[in-house]
Backbone of each chain as nested JSON, in Angstrom:
{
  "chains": [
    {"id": "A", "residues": [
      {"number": 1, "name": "UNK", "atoms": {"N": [-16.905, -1.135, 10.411], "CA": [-15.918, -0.962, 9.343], "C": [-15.968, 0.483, 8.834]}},
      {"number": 2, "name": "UNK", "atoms": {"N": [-14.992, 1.129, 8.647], "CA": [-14.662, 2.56, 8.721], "C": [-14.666, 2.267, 6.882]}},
      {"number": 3, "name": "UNK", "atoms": {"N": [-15.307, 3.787, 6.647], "CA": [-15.135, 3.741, 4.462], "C": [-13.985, 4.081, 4.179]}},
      {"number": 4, "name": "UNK", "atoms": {"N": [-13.606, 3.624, 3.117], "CA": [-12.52, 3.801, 2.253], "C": [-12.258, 5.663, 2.127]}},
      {"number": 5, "name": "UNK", "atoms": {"N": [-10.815, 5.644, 2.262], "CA": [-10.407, 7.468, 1.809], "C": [-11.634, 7.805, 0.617]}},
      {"number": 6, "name": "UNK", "atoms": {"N": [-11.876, 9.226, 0.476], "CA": [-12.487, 9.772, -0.32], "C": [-11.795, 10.034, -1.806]}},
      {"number": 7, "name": "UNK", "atoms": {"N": [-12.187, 9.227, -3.047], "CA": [-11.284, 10.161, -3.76], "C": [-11.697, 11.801, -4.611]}},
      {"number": 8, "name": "UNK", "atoms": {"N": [-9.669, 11.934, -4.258], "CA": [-10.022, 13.256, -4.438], "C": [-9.212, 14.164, -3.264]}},
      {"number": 9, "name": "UNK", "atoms": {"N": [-9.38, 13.504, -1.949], "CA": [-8.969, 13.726, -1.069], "C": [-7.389, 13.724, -0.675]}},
      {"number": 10, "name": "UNK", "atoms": {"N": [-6.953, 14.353, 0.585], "CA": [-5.367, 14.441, 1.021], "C": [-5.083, 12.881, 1.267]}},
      {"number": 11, "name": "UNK", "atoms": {"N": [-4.052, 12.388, 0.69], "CA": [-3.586, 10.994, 1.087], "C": [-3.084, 11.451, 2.65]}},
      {"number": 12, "name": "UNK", "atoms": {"N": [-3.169, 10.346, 3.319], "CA": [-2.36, 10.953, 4.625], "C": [-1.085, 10.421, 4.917]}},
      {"number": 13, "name": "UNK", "atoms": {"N": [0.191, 11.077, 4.908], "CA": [1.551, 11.101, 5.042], "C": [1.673, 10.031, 5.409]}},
      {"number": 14, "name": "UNK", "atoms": {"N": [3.02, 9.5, 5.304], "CA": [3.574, 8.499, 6.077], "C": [4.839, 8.179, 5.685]}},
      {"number": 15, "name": "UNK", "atoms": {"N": [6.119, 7.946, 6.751], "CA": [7.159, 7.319, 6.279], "C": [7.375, 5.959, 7.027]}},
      {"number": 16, "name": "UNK", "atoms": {"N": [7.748, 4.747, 6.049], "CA": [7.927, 3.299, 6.939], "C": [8.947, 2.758, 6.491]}},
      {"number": 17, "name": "UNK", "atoms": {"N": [9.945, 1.524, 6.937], "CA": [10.607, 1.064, 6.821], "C": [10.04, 0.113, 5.55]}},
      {"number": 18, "name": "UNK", "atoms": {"N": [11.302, -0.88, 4.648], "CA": [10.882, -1.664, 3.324], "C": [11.225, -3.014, 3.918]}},
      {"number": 19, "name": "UNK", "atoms": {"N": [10.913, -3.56, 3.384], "CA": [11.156, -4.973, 3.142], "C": [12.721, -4.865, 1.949]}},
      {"number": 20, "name": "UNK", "atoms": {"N": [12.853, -3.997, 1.168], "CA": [14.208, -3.745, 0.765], "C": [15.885, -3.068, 1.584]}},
      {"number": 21, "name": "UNK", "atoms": {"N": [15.61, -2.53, 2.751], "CA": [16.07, -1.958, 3.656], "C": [16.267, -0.734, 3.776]}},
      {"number": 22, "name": "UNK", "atoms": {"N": [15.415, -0.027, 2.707], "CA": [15.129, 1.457, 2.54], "C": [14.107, 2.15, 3.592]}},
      {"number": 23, "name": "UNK", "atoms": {"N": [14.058, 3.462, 3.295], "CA": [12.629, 4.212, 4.276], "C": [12.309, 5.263, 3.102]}},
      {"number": 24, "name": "UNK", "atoms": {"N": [11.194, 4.371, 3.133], "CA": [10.023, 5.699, 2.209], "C": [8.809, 6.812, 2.845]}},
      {"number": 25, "name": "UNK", "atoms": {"N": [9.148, 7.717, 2.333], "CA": [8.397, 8.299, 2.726], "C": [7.473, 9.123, 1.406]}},
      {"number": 26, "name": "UNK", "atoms": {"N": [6.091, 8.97, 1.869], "CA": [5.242, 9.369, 0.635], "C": [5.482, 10.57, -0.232]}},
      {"number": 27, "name": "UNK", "atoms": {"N": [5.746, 11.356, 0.682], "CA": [6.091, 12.827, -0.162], "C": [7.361, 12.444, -0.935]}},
      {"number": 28, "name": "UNK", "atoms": {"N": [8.635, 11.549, -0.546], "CA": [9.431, 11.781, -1.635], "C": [8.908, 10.493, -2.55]}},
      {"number": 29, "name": "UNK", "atoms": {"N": [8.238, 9.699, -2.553], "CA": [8.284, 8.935, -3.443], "C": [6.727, 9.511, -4.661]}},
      {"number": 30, "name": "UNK", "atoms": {"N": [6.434, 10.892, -3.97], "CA": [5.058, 10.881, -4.838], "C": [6.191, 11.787, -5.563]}},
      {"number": 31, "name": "UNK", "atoms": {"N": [7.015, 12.556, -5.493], "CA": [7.938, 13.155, -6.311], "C": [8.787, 12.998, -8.068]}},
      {"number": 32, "name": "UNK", "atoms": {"N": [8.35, 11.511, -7.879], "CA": [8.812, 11.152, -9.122], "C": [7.651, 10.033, -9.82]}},
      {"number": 33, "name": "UNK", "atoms": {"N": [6.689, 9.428, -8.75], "CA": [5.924, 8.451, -9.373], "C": [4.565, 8.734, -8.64]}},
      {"number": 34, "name": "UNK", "atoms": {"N": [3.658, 7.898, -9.062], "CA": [2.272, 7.95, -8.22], "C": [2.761, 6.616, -7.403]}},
      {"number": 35, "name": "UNK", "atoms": {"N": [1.882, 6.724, -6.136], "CA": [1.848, 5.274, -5.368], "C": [1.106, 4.926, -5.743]}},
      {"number": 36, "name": "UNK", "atoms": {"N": [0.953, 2.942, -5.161], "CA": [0.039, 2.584, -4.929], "C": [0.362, 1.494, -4.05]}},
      {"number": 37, "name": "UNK", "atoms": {"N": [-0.826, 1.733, -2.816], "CA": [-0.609, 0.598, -1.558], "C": [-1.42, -0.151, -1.402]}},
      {"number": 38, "name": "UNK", "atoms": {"N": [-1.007, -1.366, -1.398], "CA": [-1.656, -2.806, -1.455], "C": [-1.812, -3.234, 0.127]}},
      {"number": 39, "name": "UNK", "atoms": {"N": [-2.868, -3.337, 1.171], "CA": [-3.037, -3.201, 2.356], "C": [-3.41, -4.58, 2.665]}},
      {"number": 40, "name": "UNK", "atoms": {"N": [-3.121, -5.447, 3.004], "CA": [-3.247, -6.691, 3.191], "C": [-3.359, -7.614, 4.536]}},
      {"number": 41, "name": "UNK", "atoms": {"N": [-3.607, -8.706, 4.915], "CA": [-3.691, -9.137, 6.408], "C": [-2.021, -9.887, 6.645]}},
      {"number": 42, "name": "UNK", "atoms": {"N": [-1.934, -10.509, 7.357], "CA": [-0.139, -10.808, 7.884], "C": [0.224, -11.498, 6.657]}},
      {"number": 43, "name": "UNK", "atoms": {"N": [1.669, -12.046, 6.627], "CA": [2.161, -12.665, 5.841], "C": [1.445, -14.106, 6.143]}},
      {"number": 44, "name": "UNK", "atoms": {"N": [1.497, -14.805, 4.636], "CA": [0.59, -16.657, 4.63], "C": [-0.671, -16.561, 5.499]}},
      {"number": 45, "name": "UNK", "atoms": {"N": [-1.251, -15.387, 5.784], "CA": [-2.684, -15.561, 6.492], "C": [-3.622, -15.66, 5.036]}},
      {"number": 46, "name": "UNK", "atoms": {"N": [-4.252, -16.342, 4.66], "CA": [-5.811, -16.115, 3.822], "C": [-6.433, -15.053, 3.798]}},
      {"number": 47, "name": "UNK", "atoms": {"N": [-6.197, -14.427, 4.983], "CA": [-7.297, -13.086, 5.45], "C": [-8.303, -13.044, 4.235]}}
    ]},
    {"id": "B", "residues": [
      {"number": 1, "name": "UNK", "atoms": {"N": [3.938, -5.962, -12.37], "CA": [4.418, -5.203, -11.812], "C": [4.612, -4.451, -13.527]}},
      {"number": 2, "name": "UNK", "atoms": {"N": [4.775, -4.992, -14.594], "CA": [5.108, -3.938, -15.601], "C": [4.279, -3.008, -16.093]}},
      {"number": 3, "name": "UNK", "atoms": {"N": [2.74, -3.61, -15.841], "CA": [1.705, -2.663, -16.229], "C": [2.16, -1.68, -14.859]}},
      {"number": 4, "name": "UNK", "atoms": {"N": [2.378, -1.909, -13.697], "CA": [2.083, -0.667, -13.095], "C": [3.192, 0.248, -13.071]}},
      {"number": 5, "name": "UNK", "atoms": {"N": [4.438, -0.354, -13.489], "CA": [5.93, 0.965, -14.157], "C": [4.917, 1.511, -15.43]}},
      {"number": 6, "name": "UNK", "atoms": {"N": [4.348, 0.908, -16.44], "CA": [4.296, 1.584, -17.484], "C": [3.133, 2.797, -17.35]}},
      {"number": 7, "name": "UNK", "atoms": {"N": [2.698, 2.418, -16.213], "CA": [1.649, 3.16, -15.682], "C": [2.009, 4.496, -15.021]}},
      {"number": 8, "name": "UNK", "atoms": {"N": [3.329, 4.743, -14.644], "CA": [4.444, 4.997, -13.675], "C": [3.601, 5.306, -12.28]}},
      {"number": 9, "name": "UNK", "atoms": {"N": [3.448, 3.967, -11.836], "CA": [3.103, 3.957, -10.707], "C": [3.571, 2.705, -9.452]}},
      {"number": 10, "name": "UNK", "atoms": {"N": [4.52, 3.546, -8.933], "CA": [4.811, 2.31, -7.403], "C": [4.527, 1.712, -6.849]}},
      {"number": 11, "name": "UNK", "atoms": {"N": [4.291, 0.458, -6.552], "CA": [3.448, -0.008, -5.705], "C": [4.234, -0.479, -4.429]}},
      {"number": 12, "name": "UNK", "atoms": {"N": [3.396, -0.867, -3.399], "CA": [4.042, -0.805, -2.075], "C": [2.913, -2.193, -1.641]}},
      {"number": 13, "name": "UNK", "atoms": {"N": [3.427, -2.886, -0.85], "CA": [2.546, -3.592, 0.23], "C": [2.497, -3.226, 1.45]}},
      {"number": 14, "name": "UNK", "atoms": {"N": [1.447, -2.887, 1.762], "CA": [1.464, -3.009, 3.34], "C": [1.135, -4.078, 4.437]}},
      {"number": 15, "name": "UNK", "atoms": {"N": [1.842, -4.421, 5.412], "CA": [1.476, -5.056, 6.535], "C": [2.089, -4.91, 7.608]}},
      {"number": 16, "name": "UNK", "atoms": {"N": [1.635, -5.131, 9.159], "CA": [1.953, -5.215, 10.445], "C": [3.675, -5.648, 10.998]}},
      {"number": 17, "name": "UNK", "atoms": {"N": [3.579, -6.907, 9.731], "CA": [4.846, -7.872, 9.984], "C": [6.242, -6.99, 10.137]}},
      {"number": 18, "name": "UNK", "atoms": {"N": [7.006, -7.358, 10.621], "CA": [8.568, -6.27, 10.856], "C": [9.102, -6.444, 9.419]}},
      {"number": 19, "name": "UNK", "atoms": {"N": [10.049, -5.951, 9.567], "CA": [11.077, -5.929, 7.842], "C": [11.253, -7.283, 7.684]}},
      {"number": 20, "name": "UNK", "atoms": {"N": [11.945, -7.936, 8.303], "CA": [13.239, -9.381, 8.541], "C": [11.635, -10.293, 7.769]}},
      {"number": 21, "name": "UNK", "atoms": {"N": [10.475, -9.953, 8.753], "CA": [9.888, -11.043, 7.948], "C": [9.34, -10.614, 6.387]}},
      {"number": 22, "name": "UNK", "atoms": {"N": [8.626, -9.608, 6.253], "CA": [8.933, -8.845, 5.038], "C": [9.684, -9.515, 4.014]}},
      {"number": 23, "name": "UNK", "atoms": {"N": [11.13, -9.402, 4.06], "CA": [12.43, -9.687, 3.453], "C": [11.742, -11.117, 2.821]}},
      {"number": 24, "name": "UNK", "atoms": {"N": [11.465, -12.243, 4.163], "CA": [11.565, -13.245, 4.059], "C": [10.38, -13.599, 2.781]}},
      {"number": 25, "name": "UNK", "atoms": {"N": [9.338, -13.055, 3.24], "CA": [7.799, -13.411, 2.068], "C": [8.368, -12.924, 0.668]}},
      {"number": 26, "name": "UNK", "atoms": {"N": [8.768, -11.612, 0.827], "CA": [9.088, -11.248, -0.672], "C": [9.89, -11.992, -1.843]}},
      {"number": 27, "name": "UNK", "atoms": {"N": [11.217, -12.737, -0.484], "CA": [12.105, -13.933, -1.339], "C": [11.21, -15.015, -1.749]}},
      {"number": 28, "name": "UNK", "atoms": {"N": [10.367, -15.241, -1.122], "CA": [9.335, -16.512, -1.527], "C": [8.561, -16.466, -2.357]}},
      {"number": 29, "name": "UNK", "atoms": {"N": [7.793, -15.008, -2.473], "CA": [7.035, -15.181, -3.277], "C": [7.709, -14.205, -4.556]}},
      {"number": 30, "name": "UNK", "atoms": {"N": [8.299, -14.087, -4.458], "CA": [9.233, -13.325, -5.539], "C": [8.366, -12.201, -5.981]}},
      {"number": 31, "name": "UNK", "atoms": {"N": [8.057, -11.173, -5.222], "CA": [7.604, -10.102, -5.22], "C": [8.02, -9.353, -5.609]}},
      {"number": 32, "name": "UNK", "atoms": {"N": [8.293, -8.47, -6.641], "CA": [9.07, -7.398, -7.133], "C": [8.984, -5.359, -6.73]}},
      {"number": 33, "name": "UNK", "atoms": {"N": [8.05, -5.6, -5.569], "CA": [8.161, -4.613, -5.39], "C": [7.608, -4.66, -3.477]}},
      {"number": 34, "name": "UNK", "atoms": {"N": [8.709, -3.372, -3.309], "CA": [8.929, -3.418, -1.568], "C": [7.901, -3.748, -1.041]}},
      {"number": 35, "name": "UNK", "atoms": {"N": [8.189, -4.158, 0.31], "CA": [6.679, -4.095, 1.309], "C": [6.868, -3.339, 2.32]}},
      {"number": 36, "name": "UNK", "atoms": {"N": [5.944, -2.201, 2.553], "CA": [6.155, -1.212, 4.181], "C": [5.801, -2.09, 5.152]}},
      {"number": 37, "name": "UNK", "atoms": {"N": [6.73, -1.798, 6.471], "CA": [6.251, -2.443, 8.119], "C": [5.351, -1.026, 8.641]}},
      {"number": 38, "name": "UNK", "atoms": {"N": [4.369, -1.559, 9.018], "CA": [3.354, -0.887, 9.324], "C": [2.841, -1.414, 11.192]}},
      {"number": 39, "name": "UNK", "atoms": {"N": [4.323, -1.711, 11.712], "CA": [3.556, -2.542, 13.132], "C": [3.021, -1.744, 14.208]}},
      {"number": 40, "name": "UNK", "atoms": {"N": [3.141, -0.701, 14.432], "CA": [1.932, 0.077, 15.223], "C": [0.798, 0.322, 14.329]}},
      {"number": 41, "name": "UNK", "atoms": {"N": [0.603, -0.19, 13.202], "CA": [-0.743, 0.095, 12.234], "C": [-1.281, 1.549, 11.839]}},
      {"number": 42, "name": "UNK", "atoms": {"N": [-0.205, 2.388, 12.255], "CA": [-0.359, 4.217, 11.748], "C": [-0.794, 4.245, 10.344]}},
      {"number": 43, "name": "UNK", "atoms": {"N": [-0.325, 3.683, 9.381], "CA": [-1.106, 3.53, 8.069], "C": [-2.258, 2.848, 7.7]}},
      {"number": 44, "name": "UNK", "atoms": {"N": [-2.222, 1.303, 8.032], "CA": [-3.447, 1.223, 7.964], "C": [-4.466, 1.858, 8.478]}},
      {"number": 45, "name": "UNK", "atoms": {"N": [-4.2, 2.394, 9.825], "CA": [-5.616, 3.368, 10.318], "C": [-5.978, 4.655, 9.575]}},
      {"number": 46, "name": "UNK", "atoms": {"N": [-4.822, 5.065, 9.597], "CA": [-5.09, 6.273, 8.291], "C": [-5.371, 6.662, 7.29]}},
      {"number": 47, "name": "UNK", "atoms": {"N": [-5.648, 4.627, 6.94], "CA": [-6.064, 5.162, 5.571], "C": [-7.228, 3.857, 5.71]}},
      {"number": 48, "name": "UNK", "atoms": {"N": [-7.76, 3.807, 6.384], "CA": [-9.18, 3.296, 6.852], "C": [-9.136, 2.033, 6.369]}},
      {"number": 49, "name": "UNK", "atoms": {"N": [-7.646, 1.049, 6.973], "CA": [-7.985, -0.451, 6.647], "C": [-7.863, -1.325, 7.594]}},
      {"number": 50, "name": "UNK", "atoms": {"N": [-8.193, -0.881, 8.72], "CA": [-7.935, -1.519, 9.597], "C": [-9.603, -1.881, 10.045]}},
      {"number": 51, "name": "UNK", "atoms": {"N": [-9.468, -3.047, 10.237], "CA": [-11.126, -4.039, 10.736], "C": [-11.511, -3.782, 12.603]}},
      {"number": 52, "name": "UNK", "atoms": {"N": [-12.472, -3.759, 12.564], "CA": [-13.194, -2.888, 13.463], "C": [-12.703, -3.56, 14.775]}},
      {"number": 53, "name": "UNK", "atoms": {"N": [-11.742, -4.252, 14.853], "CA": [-11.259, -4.717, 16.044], "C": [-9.649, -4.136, 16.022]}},
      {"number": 54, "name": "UNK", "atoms": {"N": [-9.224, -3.132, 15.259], "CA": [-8.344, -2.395, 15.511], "C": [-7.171, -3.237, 15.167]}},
      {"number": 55, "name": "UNK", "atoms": {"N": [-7.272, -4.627, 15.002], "CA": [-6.151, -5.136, 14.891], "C": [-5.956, -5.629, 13.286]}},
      {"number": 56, "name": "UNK", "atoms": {"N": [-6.894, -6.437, 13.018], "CA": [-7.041, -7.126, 11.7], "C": [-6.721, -6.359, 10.367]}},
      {"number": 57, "name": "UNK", "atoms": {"N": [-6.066, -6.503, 9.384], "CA": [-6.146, -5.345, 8.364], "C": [-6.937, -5.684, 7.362]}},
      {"number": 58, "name": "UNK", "atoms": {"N": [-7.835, -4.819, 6.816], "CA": [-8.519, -5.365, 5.886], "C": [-8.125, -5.261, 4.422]}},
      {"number": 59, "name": "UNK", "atoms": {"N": [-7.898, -5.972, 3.417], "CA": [-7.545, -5.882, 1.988], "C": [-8.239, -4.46, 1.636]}},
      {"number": 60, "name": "UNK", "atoms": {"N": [-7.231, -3.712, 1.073], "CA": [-7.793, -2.573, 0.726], "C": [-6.485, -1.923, -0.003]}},
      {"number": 61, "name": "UNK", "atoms": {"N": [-6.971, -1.493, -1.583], "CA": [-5.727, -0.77, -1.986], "C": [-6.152, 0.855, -2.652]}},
      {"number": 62, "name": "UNK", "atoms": {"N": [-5.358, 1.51, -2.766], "CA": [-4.988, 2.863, -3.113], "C": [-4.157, 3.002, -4.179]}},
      {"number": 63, "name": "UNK", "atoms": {"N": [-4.183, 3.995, -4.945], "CA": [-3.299, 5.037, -5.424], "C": [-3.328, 6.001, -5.415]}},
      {"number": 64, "name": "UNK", "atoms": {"N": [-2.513, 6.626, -5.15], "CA": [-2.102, 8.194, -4.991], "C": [-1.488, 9.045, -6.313]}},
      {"number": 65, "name": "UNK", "atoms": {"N": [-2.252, 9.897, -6.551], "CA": [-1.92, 10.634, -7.404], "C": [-0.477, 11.801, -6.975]}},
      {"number": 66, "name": "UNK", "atoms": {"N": [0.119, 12.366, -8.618], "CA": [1.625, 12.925, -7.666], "C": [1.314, 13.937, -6.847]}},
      {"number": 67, "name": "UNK", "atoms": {"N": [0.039, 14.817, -7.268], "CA": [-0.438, 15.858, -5.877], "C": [-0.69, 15.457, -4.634]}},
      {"number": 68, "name": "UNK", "atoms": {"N": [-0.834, 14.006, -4.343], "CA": [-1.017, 13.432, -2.842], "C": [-2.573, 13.574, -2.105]}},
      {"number": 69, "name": "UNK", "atoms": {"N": [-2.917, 13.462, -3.728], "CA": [-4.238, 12.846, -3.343], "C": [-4.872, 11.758, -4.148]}},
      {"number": 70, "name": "UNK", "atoms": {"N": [-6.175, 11.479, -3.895], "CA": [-6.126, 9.736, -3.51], "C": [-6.816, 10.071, -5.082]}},
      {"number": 71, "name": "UNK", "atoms": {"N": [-6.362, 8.821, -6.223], "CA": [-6.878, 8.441, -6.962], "C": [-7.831, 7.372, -7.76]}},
      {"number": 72, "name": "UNK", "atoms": {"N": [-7.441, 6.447, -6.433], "CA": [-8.169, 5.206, -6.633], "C": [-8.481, 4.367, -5.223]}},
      {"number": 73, "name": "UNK", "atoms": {"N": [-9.275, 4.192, -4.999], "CA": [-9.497, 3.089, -3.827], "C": [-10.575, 1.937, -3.348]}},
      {"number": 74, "name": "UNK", "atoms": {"N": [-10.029, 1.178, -3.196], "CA": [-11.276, -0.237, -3.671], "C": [-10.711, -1.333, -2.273]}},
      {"number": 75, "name": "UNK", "atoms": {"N": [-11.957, -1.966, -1.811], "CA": [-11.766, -2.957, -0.877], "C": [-11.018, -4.0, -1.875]}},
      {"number": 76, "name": "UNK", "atoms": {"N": [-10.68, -5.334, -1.158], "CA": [-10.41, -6.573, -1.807], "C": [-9.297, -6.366, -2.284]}},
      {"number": 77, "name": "UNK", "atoms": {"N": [-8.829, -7.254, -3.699], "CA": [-7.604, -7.283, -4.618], "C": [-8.113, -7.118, -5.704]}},
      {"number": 78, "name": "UNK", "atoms": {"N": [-8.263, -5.851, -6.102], "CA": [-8.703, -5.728, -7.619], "C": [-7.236, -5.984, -8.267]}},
      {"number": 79, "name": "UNK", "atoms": {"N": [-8.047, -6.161, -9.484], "CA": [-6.782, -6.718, -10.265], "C": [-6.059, -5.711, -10.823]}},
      {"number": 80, "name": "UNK", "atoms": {"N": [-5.008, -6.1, -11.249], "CA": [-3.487, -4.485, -11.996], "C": [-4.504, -3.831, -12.971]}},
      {"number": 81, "name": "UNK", "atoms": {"N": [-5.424, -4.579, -13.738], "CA": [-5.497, -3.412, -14.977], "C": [-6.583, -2.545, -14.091]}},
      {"number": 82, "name": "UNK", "atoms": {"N": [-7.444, -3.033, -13.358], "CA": [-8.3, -2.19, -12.667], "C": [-7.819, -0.611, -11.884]}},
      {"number": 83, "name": "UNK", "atoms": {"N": [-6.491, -1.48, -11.698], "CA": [-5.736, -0.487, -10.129], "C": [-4.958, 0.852, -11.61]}},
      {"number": 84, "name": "UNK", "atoms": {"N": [-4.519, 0.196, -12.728], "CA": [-3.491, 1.177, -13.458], "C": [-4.572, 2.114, -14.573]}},
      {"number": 85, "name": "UNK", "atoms": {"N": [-5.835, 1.444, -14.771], "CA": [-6.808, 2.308, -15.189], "C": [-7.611, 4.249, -14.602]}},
      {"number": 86, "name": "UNK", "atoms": {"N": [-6.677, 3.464, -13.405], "CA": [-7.162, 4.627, -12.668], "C": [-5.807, 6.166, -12.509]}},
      {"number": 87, "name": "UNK", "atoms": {"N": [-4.991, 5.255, -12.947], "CA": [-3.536, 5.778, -13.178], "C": [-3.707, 7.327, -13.478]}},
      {"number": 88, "name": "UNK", "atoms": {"N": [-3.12, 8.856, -13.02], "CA": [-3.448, 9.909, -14.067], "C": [-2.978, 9.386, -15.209]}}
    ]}
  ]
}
């Protein structure tokens, strides 16, 4: 199991498709708000 | 989701699943805020949540501060006030 980002550190980029039918991409959405990503196992899995 | 607007902070879900199913969980569980498709797993690996079999994702959340760097990060599901405490 690999450690968690450092904080403090460069988030690392990314643009992905939504579940709303938008595409975000981090740099424009750190533009007006902070993120935050909730990383989770599949949809209805327990994980 | 209001503590984390008042927090002004976005939140995102991530998982593997395509949009269409995406769409579908969010109507169900009445989720109020988007979920990214992540199905080649470029994010989760990048941001070190992916379980040592490359496939599995492991619960793990973030926030990003507006300089685009990391302000908070914790295995599991910590809870909103934990995640918006960390808020700048």
């Amino acid at each position: 199991m690999s450690e968690l980002l450092v904080i403090g550190s460069k988030a690392p980029l990314f643009t992905a498709a939504a579940s709303d039918g938008k595409t975000y991409s981090l740099t424009d959405m750190l533009k007006t708000k902070q993120v935050a990503l909730v990383f989770y196992p599949g949809n209805n899995t327990p994980g | 989701m209001a503590k984390f607007q008042a927090a002004g902070i976005q939140p995102f879900g991530v998982n593997p699943a395509g949009v269409e199913a995406h769409a579908s969980y969010v109507k169900k569980l009445r989720f109020n805020f988007p979920l990214l498709s992540d199905p080649d797993r470029a994010i989760a690996r990048a941001y070190h949540a992916l379980k040592d079999d490359g496939k599995g994702i492991q619960r793990s959340v973030y926030v990003m501060q507006r300089d685009g760097t990391v302000a908070f990060a914790r295995r599991g599901a910590p809870p909103v006030d934990e995640i918006v405490a960390h808020a700048a």
